[in-house]
C-alpha positions as CSV (number, residue, x, y, z in Angstrom):
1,X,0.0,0.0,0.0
2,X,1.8,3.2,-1.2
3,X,2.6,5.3,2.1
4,X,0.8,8.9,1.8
5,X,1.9,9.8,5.0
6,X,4.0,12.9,3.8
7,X,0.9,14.1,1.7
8,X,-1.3,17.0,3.3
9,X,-4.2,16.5,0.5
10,X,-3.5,13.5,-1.1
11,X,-5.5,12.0,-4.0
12,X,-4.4,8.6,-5.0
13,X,-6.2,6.1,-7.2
14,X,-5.6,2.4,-6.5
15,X,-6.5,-0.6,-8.3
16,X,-6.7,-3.8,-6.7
17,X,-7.1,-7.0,-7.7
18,X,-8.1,-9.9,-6.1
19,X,-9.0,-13.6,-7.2
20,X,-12.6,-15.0,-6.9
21,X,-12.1,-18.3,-5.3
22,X,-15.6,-19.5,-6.5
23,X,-15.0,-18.7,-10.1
24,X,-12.0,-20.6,-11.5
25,X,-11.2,-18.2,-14.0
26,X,-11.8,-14.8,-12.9
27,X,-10.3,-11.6,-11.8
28,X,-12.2,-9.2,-9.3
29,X,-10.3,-5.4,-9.9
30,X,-12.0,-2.7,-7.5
31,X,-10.7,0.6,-7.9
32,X,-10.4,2.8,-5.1
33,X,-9.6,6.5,-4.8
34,X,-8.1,7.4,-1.5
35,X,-8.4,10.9,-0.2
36,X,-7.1,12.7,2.9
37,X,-11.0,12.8,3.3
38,X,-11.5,9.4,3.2
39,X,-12.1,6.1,0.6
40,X,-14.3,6.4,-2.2
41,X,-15.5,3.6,-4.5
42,X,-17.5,2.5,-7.0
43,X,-18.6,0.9,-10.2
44,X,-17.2,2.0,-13.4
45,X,-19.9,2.5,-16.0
46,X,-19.8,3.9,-19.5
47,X,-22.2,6.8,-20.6
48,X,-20.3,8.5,-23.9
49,X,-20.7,6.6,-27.0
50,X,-17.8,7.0,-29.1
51,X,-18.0,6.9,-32.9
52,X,-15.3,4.0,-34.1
53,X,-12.1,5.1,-35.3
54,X,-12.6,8.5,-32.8
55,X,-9.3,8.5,-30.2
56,X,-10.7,7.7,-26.5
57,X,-9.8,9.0,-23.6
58,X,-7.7,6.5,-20.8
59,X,-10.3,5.2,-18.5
60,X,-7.6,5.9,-15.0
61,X,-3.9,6.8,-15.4
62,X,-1.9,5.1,-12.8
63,X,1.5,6.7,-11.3
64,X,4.5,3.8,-11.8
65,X,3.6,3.2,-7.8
66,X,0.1,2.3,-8.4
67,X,0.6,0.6,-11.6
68,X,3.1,-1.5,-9.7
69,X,0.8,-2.2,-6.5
70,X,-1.5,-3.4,-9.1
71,X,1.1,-5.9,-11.3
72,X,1.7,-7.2,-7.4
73,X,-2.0,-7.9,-6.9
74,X,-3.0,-9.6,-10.2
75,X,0.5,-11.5,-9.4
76,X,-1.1,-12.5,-6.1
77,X,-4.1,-13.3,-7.8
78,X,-2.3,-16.1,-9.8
79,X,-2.3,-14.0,-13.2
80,X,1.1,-14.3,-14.9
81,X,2.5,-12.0,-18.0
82,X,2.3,-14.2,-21.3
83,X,5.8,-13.4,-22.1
84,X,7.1,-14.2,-18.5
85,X,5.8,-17.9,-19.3
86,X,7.7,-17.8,-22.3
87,X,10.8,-16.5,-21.3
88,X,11.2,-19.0,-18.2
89,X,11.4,-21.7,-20.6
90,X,14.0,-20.3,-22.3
91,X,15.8,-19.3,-19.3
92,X,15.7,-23.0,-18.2
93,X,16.6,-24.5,-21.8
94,X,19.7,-22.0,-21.8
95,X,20.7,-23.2,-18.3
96,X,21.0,-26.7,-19.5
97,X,23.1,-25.8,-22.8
98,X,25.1,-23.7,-20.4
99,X,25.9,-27.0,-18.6
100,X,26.5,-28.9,-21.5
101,X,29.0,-26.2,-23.3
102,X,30.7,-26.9,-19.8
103,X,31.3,-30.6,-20.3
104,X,32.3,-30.5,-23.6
105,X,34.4,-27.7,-22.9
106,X,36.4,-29.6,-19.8
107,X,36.1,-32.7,-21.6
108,X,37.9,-31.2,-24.4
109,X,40.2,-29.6,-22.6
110,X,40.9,-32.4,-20.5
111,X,40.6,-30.5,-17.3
112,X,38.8,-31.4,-14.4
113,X,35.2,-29.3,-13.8
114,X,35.1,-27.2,-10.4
């Protein structure tokens, strides 16, 4: 939770995300906006239609903090980047070719491996 403290009349949006134990594949996100007068929440709805192909306006911006707080909480939730799966598989495949460029290296060599 990002430390407001310092702040006389702070005004922080937070979104948090939680996982629905209940529904195997879902997401809760509540979005709260924390004041120095207090918590306010509520229900995002959408009132402007927008003509297609017209630019839209961001729904929240999040400082760096708060988008980080929330990449923590979806983490917590169980959600995972797409490209982090990836890239741990290749992380372990490298390890083990790592390893093997080692043996043939020492082998070759004809030194012993630390």
């Amino acid at each position: 939770m990002r430390d407001v403290s310092q702040f006389d009349g702070y005004d922080f949006l937070t979104a948090i995300a939680h996982a629905i134990p209940w529904y195997d594949d879902h997401v809760s996100v509540r979005l709260v906006r924390r004041t120095h007068n207090g918590n306010y929440a509520g229900v995002v709805s959408f009132d402007t239609l927008v003509p297609a192909g017209q630019p839209i306006e961001p729904a929240f911006r999040l400082a760096h903090e708060e988008a980080q707080e929330l990449m923590d909480s979806l983490w917590d939730s169980g959600i995972r980047p797409t490209q982090a799966k990836a890239s741990a598989g290749q992380a372990e495949a490298t390890l083990r070719h790592l390893e093997d460029m080692r043996i043939l290296a020492f082998t070759a060599l004809e030194i012993p491996k630390p």
